[in-house]
C-alpha positions as CSV (number, residue, x, y, z in Angstrom):
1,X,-34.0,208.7,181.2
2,X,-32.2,207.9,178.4
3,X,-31.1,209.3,175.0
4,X,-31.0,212.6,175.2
5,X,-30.2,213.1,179.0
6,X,-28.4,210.2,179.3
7,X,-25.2,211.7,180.7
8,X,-27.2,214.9,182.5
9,X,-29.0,212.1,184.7
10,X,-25.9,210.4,185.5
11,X,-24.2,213.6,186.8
12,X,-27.0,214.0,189.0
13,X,-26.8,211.4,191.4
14,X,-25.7,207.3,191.6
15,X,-28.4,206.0,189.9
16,X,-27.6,202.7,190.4
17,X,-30.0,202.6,193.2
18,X,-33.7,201.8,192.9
19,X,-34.6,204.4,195.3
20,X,-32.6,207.1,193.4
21,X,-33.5,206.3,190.1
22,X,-37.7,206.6,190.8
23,X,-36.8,209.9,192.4
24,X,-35.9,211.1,189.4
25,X,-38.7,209.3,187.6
26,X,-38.0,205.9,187.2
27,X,-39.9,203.3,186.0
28,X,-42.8,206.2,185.3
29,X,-42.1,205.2,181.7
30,X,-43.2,201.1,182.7
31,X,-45.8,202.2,184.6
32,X,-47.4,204.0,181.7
33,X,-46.5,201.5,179.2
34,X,-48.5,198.8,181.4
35,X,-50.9,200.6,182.6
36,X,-51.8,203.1,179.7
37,X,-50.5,201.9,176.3
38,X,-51.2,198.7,173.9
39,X,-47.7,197.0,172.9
40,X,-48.7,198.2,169.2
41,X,-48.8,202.0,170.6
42,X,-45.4,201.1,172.0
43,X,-43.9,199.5,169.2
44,X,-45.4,202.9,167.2
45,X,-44.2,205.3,169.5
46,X,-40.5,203.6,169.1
47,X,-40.7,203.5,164.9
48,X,-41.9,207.1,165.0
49,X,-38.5,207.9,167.0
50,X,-36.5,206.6,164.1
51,X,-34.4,204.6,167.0
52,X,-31.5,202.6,165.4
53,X,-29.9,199.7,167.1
54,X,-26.9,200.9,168.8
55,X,-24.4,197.4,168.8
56,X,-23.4,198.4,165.0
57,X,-25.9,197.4,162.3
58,X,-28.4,200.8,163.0
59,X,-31.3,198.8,162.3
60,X,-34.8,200.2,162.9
61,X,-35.2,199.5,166.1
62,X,-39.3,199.4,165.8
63,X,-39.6,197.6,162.7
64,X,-36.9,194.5,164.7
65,X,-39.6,194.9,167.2
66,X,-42.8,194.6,165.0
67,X,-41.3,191.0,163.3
68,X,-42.2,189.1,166.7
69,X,-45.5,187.7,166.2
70,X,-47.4,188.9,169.6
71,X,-49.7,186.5,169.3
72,X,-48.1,183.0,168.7
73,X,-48.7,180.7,170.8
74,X,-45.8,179.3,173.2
75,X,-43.4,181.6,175.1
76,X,-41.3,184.4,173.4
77,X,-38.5,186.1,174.2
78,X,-36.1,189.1,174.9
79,X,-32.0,188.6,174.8
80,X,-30.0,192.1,175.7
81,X,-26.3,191.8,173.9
82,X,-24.0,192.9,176.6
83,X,-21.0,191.3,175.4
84,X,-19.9,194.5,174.4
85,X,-16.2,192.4,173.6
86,X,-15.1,195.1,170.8
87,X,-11.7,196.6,171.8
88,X,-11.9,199.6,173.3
89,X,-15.7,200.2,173.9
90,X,-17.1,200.8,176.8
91,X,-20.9,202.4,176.2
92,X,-23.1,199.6,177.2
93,X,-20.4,199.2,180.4
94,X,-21.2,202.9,181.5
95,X,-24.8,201.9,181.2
96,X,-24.5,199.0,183.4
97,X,-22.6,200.7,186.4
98,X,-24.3,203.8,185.9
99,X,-27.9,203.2,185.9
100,X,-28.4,199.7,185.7
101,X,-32.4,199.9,186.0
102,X,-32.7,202.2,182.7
103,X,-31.8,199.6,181.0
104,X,-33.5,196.7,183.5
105,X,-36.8,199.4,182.4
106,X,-36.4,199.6,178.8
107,X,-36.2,195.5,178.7
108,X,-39.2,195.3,180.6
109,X,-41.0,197.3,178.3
110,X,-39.9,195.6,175.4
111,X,-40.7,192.6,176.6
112,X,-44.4,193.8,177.1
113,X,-44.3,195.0,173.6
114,X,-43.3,192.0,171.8
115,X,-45.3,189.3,174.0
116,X,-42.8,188.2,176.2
117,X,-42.3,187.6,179.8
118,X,-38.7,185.8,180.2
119,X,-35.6,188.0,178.8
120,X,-32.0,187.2,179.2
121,X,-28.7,190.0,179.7
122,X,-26.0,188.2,178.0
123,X,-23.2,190.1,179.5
124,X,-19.4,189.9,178.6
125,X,-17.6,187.3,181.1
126,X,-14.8,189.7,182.0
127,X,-17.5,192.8,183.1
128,X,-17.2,191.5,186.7
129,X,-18.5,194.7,188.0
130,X,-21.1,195.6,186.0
131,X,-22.5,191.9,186.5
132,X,-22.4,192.5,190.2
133,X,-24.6,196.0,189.5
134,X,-26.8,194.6,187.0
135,X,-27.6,191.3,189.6
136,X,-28.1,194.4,192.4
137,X,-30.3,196.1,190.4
138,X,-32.7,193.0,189.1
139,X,-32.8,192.2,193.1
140,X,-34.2,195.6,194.0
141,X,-36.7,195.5,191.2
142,X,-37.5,191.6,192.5
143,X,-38.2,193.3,195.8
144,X,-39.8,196.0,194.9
145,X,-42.2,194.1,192.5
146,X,-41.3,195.8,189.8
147,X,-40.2,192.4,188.2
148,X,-42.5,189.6,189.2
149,X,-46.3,188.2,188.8
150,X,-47.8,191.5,188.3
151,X,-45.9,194.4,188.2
152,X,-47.3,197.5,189.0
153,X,-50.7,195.3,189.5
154,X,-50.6,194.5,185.9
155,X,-51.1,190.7,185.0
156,X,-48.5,190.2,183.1
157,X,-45.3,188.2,184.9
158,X,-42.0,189.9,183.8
159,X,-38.8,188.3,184.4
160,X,-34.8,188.7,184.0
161,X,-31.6,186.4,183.9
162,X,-28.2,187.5,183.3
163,X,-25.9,184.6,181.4
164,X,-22.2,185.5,181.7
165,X,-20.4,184.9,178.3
166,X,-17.3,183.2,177.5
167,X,-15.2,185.8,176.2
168,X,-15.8,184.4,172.6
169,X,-16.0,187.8,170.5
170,X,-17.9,186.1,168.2
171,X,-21.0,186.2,170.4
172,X,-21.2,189.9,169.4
173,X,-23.0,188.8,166.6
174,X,-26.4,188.0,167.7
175,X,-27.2,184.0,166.2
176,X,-24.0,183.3,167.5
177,X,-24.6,184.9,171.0
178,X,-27.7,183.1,171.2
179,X,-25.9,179.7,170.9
180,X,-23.7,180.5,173.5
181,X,-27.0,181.3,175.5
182,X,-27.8,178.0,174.9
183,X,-24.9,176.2,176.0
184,X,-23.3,175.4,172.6
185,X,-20.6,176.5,170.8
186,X,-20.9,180.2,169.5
187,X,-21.1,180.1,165.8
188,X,-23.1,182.0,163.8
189,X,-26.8,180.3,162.3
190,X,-27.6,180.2,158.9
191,X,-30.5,182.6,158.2
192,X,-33.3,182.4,157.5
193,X,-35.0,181.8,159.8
194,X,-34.3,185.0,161.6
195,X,-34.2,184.9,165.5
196,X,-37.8,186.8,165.1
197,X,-38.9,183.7,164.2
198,X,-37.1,181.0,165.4
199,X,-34.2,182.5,168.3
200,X,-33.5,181.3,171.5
201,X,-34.8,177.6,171.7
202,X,-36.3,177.8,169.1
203,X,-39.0,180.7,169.8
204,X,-39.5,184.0,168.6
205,X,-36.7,186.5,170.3
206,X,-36.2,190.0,170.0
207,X,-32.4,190.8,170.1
208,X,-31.1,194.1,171.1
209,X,-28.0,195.8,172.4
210,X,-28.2,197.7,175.9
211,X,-27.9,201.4,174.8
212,X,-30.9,200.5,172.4
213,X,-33.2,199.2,175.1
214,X,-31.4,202.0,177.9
215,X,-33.2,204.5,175.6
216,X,-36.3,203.2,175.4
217,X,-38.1,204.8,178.7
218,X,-37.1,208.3,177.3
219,X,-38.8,207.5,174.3
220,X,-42.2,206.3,175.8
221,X,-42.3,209.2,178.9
222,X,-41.7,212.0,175.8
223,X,-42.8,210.1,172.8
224,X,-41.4,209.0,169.6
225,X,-42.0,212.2,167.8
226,X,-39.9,214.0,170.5
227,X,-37.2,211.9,170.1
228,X,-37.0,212.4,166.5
229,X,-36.4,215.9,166.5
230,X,-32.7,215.3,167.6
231,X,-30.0,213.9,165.2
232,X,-30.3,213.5,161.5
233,X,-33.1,212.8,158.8
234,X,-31.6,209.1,158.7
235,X,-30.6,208.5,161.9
236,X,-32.6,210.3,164.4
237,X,-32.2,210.8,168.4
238,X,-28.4,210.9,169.8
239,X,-25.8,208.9,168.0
């Protein structure tokens, strides 16, 4: 799931259904991460893949991940950027109507990870049909309990909102996108303090684009190492 087999799975079948998609091993990656794994293990296994942030700035995706404090008190968050609003891409799109619970997975896990149990898909205003998708898939994982009190009998409540933008292309970058999320005007914030710190109402957020999080259940079924192997010294895995 993921990365490297991202387009091999998607010839293989419409993964856009719940039922499909744990045929093929779905959600096996959340199920060990829960079950098996402490969120530092997780946020190790993603810094030894040498993931990059795929909405443009290539940062390390583990080290953004290892700036939320775990243990602060109060609630914490995740915020996917789906806005996806520069001309003529379409990545995180093919994602969403593809396999919309890769990337519903690879949240979930990073949510565990960081401390978090609420995260938000800020999803471009004019993606009607990958909103539709994306709400079909969070209400099969609803159902299925995957999201909820205690998924996969683990006590730890997971959650996920989708906030439609307002085709502001602005909100691609991610203080301004998190504005937006908060009903005010998208502008970009004056840093620091970084959204690890202070982010969406003021708590400690972990922003990342869909590919990025889409790739994440690869990385924690095969490990980080694995991962690694593929792509270049600097910029390891598929892109």
């Amino acid at each position: 799931m993921g990365g490297p087999v991202l387009t091999e799975w998607f010839g293989k079948a419409n993964l856009f259904k719940l039922d499909v998609y744990e045929s093929l091993g779905g959600y096996s990656a959340l199920r060990k991460a829960l079950l098996d794994m402490a969120p530092a293990d997780l946020i190790g296994e993603v810094k030894k893949s040498g993931l990059r942030g795929r909405g443009g700035a290539g940062f390390a995706t583990g080290t953004k991940w290892s700036f939320i404090n775990r243990d602060a008190p109060g609630p914490k968050y995740v915020v996917v950027n789906a806005d996806e609003s520069e001309p003529g891409t379409s990545k995180d799109r093919y994602i969403m109507e593809n396999s919309p619970h890769m990337l519903l997975e690879g949240i979930m896990i990073a949510a565990y990870a960081v401390g978090a149990n609420q995260a938000w898909i800020y999803i471009r205003g004019e993606y009607d049909e990958p909103y539709r998708m994306v709400m079909e898939a969070i209400a099969e994982a609803r159902a299925k309990g995957h999201l909820g009190p205690t998924p996969f009998g683990k006590d730890y409540p997971l959650d996920i909102q989708v906030y439609r933008g307002h085709g502001a292309y602005i909100c691609g970058e991610e203080t301004a996108l998190l504005e937006s999320l908060e009903g005010k005007r998208a502008q970009p914030r004056s840093r620091p303090p970084f959204p690890a710190v202070k982010g969406a109402w003021g708590r400690p957020t972990l922003l990342n684009n869909v590919e990025t999080l889409a790739t994440v259940p690869w990385i924690v079924n095969h490990g980080g190492a694995e991962y690694a192997k593929r792509g270049t010294e600097k910029s390891p895995g598929t892109r």
